[in-house]
DOZANU-253693 format. One record per residue (C-alpha): residue number from 1; x negated, y, z negated. Coordinates in pm, 1 decimal, padded with zeros to 6 digits. Each point is the difference from the previous one (the first is absolute). Example, Ala and Ser with C-alpha at 12.3 -4.5 7.8 and 13.67 -1.06 7.14 Angstrom:
pos c1 c2 c3
1 -01230.0 -00450.0 -00780.0
2 -00137.0 00344.0 00066.0
END
This chain:
pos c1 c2 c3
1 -05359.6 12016.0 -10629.8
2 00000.3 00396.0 -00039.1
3 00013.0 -00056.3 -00390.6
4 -00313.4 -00211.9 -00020.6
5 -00222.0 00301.9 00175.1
6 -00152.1 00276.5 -00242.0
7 -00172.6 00277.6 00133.2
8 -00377.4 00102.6 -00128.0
9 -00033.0 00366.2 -00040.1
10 -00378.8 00100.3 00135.6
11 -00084.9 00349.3 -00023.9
12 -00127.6 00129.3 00327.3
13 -00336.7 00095.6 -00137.7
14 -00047.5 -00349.7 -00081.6
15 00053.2 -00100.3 00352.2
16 -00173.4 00262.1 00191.3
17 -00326.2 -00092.9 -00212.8
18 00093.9 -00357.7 00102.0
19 00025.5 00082.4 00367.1
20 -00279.0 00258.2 -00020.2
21 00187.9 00245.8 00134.1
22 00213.6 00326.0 -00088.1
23 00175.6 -00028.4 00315.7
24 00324.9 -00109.7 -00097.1
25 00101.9 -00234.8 00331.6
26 -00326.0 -00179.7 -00014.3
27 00067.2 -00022.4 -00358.7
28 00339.4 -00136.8 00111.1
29 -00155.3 -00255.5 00228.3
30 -00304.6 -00125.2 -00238.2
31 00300.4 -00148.2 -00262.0
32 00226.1 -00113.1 00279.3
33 -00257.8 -00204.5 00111.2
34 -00080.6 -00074.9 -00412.1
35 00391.1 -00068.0 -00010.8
36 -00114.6 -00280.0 00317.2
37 00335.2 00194.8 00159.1
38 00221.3 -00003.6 -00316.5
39 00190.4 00280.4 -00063.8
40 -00061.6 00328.0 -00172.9
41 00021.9 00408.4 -00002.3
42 -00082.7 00242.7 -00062.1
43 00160.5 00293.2 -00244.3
44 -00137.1 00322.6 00102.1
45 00185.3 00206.6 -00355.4
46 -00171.6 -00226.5 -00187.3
47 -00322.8 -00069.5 00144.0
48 00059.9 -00394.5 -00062.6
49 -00052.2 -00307.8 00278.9
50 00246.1 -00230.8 -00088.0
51 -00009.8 -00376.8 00129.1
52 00273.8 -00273.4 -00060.1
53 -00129.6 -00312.9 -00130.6
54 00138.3 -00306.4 -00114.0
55 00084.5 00043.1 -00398.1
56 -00264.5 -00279.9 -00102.7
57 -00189.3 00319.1 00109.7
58 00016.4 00152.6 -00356.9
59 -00153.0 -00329.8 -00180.0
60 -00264.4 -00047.3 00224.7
61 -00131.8 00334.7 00104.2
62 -00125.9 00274.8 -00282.2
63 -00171.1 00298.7 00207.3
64 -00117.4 00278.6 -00207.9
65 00241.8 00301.4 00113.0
66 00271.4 -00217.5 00203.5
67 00317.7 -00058.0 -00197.7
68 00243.8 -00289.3 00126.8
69 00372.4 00067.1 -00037.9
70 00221.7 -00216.6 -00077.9
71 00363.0 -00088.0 00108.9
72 00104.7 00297.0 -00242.7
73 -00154.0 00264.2 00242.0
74 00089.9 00157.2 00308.4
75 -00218.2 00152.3 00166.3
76 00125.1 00243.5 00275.6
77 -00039.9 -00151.6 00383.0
78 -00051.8 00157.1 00297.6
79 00262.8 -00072.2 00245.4
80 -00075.8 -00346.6 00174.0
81 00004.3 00108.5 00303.3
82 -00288.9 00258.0 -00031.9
83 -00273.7 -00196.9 00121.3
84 -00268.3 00291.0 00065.2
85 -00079.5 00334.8 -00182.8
END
């Protein structure tokens, strides 16, 4: 269910060093493939990768610089049909 996903806040610095990259795409593609396909964005004002994970998320996983949101925070989508930059 939609209420049972949180979404982990990941600055993009965090995952370009990650990817080992400052290209932003590749960057893109290193935590898709981290995500094994799951889904996530990118927020461009904020300089933030955001991926939705399951809310058992927050108990499990405690990444220096990453934040997990709860159900209390909305975090503004792209439209779902924008697949592509």
């Amino acid at each position: 269910m939609l209420r049972d996903l949180f979404s982990v806040r990941v600055p993009a610095v965090l995952v370009h060093a990650a990817a080992g990259t400052a290209d932003r795409l590749a960057a893109a593609d290193f935590l898709t493939d981290a995500l094994d396909g799951g889904p996530g964005f990118y927020a461009a004002s904020g300089q933030q990768f955001y991926a939705l994970t399951p809310g058992s998320t927050a108990r499990i996983r405690k990444e220096p610089d990453t934040e997990c949101l709860g159900s209390d925070c909305f975090p503004g989508v792209p439209a779902t049909d924008i697949t592509a930059p």
